[in-house]
N, C-alpha and C positions, 0 to 999 in steps of 0.2 A: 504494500500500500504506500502511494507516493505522501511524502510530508512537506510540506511549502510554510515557507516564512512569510506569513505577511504583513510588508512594511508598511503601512498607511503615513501619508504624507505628515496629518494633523489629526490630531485627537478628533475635530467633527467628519470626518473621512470615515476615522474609525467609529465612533459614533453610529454613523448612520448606516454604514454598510455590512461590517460583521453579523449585525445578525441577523441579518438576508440572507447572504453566503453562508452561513451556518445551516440556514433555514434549508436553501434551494438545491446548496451544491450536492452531491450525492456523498455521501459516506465513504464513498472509497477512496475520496483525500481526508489528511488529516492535515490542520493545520496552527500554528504558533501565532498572535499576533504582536505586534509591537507598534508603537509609533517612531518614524521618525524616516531619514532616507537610508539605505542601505550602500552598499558600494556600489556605482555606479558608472558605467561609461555613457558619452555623448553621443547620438547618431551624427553624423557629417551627411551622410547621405541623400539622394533626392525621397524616398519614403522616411528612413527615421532623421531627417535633420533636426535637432533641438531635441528630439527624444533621450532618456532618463533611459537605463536598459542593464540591471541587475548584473553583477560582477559572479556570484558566489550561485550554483548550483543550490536548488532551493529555494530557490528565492523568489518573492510577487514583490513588486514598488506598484502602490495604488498613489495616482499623486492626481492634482486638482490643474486648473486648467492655468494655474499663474505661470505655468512652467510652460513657454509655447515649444508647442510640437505640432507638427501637422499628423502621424498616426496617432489613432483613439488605444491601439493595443499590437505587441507584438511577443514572442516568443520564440526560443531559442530550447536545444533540453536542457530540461526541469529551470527554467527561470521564465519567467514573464515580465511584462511589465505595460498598466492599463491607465490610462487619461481619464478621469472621471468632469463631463464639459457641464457646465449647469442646465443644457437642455437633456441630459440624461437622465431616465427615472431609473429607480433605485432598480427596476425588474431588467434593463437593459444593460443596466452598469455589471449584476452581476450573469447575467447571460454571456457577456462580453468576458468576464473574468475566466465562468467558467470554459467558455471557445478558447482563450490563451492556456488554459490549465490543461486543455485535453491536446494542442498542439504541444506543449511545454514535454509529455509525457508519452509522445507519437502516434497517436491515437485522432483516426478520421474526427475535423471539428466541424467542418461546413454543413454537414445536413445536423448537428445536433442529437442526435439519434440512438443514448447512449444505451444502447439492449444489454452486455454482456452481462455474465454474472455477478461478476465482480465489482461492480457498481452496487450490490445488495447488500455487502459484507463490511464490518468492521474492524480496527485492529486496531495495533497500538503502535507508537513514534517515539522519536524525542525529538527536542528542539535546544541544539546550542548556536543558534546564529544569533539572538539577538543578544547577546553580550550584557553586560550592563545596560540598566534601563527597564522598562517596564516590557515584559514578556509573558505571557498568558499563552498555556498547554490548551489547545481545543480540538476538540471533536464533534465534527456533525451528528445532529439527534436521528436517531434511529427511525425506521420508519418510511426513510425517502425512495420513492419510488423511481424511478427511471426517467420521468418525466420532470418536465419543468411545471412547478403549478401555477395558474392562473392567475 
């Protein structure tokens, strides 16, 4: 079971979205949250120029739209990293998280369509990436079906 660090830019980032993703993402990640930025490289490029794009394996950067980037989300294995823009709702933002997390992990993201088994099951992690600082062990609540809910 894949475990992801995530970094949320600012406490109302984290605030408002953890417990959507908790809610929606399916159980077969487990995930640590922290606030604050992670290690990061800059995109130069014509897709990620000004992009923010997680250094250390494991790793989500949710950051807000202060930081200009022209991608909303991109991912490499096991690291992501997502734009959260103020016309985003909370159900788009983590639909979006979760599309980067299923890329992040090589697993088809574009139709969404997460069937396998292994999407039913729980397990257990650790998290040493967030260092010093505020770091919270979590796991999605049981129960989550396959689907995204409404």
């Amino acid at each position: 079971m894949p475990h992801f660090t995530l970094f949320f830019k600012t406490e109302a980032l984290r605030d408002r979205l953890l417990p959507a993703i908790l809610l929606r993402i399916p159980p077969w990640f487990e995930f640590s949250a922290c606030t604050g930025t992670p290690d990061v490289t800059i995109g130069t490029g014509e897709v990620d120029r000004g992009f923010p794009f997680p250094v250390r394996p494991g790793t989500v950067y949710i950051f807000d739209d202060e930081i200009p980037a022209r991608a909303v989300g991109l991912a490499a294995p096991m690291r992501a990293s997502v734009r959260v823009r103020p016309i985003d709702s909370d159900n788009v933002l983590v639909l979006r998280i979760w599309h980067e997390l299923l890329h992040a992990v090589g697993q088809p993201a574009d139709d969404m369509i997460p069937l396998a088994p292994e999407w039913q099951t729980r397990g257990s992690g650790s998290c040493g990436q967030c260092g010093a600082g505020s770091a919270t062990r979590l796991t999605s609540p049981s129960g989550m079906s396959g689907s995204m809910p409404g």
